[in-house]
C-alpha positions as CSV (number, residue, x, y, z in Angstrom):
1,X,5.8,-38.3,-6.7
2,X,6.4,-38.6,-10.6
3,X,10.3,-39.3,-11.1
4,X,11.5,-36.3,-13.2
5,X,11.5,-36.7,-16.7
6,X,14.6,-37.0,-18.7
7,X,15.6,-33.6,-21.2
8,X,14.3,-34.9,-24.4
9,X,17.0,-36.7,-26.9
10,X,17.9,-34.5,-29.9
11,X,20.8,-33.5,-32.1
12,X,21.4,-30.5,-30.5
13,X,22.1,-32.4,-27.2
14,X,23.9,-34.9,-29.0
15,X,26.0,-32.0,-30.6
16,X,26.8,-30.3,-27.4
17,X,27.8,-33.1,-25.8
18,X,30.2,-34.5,-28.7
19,X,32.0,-31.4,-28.5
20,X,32.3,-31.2,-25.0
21,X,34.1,-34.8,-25.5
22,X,35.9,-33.3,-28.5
23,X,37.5,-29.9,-26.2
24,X,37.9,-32.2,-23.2
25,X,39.8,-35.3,-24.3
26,X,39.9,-35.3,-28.5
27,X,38.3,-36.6,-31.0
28,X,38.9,-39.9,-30.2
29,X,36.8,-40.3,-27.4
30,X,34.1,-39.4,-29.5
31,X,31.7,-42.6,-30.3
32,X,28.4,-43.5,-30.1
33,X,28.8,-45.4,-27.0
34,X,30.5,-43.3,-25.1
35,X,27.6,-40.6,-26.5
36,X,24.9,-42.6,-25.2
37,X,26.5,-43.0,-22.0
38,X,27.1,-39.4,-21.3
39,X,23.2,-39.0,-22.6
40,X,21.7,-41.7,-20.2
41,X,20.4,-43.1,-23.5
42,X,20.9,-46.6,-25.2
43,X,23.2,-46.5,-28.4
44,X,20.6,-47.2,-31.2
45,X,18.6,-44.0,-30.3
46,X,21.5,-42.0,-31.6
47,X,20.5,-43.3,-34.5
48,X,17.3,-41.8,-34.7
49,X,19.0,-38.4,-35.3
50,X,22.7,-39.7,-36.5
51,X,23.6,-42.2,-38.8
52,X,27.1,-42.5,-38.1
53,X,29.8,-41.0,-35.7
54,X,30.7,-39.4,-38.6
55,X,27.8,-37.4,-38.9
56,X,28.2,-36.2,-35.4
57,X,31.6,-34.7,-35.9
58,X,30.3,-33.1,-38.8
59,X,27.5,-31.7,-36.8
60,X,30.1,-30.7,-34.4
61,X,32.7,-29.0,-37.1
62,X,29.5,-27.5,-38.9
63,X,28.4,-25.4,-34.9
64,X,31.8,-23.9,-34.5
65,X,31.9,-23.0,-38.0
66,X,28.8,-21.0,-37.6
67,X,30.4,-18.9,-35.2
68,X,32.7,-17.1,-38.3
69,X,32.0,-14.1,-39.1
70,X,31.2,-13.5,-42.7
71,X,29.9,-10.2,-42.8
72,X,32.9,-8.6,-44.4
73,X,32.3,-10.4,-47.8
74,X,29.0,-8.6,-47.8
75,X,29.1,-5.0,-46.7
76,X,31.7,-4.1,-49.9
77,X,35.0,-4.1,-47.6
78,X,38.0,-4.9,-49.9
79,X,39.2,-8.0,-50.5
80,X,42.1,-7.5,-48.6
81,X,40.7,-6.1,-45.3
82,X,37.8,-8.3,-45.9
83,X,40.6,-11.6,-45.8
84,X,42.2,-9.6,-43.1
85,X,39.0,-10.0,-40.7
86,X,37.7,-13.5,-41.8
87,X,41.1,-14.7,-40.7
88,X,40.9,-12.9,-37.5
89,X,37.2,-14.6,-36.6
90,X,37.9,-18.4,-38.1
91,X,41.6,-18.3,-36.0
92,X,39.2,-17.2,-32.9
93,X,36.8,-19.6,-33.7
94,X,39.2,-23.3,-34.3
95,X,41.1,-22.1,-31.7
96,X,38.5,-22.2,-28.9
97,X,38.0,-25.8,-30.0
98,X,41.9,-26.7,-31.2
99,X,40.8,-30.3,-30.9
100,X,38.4,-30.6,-34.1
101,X,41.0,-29.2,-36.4
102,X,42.3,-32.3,-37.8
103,X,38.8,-32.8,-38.5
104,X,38.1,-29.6,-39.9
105,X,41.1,-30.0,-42.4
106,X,39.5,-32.6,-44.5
107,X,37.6,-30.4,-46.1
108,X,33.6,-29.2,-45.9
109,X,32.2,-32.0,-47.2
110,X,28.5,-31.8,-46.8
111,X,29.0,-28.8,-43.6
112,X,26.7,-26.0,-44.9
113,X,28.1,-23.6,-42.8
114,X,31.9,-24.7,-44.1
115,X,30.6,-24.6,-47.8
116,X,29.4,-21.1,-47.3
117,X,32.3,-19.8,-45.9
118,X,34.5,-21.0,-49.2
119,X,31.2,-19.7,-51.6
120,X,31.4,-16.3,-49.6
121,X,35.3,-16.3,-50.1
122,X,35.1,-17.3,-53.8
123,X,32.6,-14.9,-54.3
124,X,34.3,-12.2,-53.0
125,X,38.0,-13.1,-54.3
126,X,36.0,-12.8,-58.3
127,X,33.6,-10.1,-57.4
128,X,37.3,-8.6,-56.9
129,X,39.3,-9.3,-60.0
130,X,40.9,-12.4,-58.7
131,X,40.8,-14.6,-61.8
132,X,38.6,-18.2,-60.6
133,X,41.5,-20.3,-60.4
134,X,43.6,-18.1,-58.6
135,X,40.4,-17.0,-55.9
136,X,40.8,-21.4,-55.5
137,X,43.8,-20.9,-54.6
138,X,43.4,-18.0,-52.6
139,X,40.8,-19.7,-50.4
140,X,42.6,-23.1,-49.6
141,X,45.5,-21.0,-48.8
142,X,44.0,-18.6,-46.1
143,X,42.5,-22.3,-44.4
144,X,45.8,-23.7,-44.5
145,X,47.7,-21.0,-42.8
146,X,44.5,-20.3,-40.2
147,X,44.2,-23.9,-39.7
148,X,48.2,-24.6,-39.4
149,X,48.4,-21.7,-36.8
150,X,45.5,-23.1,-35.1
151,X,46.5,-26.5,-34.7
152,X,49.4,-26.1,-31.2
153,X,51.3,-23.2,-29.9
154,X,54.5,-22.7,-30.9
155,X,55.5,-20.8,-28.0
156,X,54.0,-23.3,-25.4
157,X,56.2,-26.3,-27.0
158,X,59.4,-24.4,-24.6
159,X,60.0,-25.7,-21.3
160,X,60.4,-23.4,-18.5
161,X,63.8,-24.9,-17.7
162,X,66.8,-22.2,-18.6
163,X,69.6,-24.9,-18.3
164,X,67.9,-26.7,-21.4
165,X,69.1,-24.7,-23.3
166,X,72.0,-22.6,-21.9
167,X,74.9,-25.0,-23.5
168,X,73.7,-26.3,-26.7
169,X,71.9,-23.8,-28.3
170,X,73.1,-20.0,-28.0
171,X,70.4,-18.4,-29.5
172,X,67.6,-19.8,-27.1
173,X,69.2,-18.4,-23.9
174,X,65.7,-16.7,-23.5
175,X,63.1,-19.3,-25.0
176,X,62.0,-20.7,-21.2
177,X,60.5,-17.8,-21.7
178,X,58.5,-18.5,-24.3
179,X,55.6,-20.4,-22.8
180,X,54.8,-17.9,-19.8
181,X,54.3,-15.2,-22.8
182,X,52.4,-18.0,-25.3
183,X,49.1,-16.0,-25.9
184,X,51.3,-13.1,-27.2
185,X,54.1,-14.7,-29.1
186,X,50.9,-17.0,-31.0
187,X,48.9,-14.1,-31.9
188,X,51.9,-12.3,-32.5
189,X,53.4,-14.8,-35.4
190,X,49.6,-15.6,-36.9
191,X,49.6,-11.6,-37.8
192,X,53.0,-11.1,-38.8
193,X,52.6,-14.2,-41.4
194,X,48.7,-12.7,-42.1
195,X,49.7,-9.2,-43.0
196,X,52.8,-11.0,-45.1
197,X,50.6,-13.2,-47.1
198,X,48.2,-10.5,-48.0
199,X,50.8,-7.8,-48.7
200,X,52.1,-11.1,-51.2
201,X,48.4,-11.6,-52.6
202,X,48.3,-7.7,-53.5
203,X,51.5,-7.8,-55.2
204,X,50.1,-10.6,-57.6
205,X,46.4,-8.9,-58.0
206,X,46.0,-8.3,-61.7
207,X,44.5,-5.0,-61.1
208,X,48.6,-4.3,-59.4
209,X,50.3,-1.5,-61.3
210,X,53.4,-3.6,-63.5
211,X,51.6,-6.7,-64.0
212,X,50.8,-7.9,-67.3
């Protein structure tokens, strides 16, 4: 009988399998070699699709980018409540893959679905009175904070060991807690700071009774 034939080589395989590597055990153990091997391929045939490692992660960040939602900048929500739920989907979205942040924080580069998420935001920060400069600034801002809060858990940092801290530090007689409640506390601090920084961005709109 024929041996079965191998799944075809292509860059959505190569994709999947880079961020498997990515979620699983970082971004350094990401290179072509170690590609290949998990692909039953030799090396140069990655290049038939990739030029460089590079190119793969930016394949990678570029997938799980796709996966935020931009509707809101097109159906006429507000520019607050449309902020409100892009930072909601791209926190959902980094945080299932928490390992290609670093990654994603240099900037989009070349990613098309990275450099229309900051068009869409742009657009709709102007569309809304947001002077250009200041919808700039309003865009690199929300990516910091979603990125930042993305990044590690605050809450999982605690250990559960009460006698840590039961001496030294009076105020943390309850943080071995912390970690057995992380999902909560996490979520909970990303939309206490979200709701701050928007109720901040509304008191600076130039459309804001006072200003002038």
């Amino acid at each position: 009988m024929a041996r079965p034939r191998k799944p075809l080589l292509n860059r959505e395989r190569i994709v999947a399998t880079a961020l498997v590597l990515v979620d699983e055990e970082g971004l350094q153990a990401v290179s072509t070699r170690r590609l290949a091997a998990e692909l039953g391929v030799s090396g140069p045939s990655l290049y038939n699709h990739f030029r460089t490692k590079d190119e793969i992660l930016d394949a990678v960040a570029d997938r799980i980018c796709a996966d935020v939602d931009l509707s809101m900048f097109e159906d006429g929500t507000g520019w607050r409540e449309a902020l409100l739920g892009w930072a909601r989907s791209y926190r959902a979205a980094l945080t299932a893959h928490p390992n290609i942040v670093p990654y994603l924080a240099q900037g989009p580069g070349r990613r098309p679905s990275q450099l229309r998420m900051a068009d869409a935001v742009f657009g709709a920060m102007t569309a809304a009175g947001w002077p250009r400069a200041q919808a700039t600034h309003i865009g690199a801002l929300m990516r910091y904070f979603v990125a930042g809060s993305a990044l590690g858990s605050f809450a999982r940092g605690f250990i559960d060991d009460a006698a840590v801290y039961a001496h030294d530090y009076p105020h943390l007689g309850q943080a071995h807690l912390l970690a057995e409640h992380q999902q909560d506390v996490d979520e909970g601090a990303f939309e206490t700071g979200l709701h701050a920084l928007l109720d901040g961005l509304a008191l600076r709109h130039p459309a804001t009774p006072g200003r002038g």
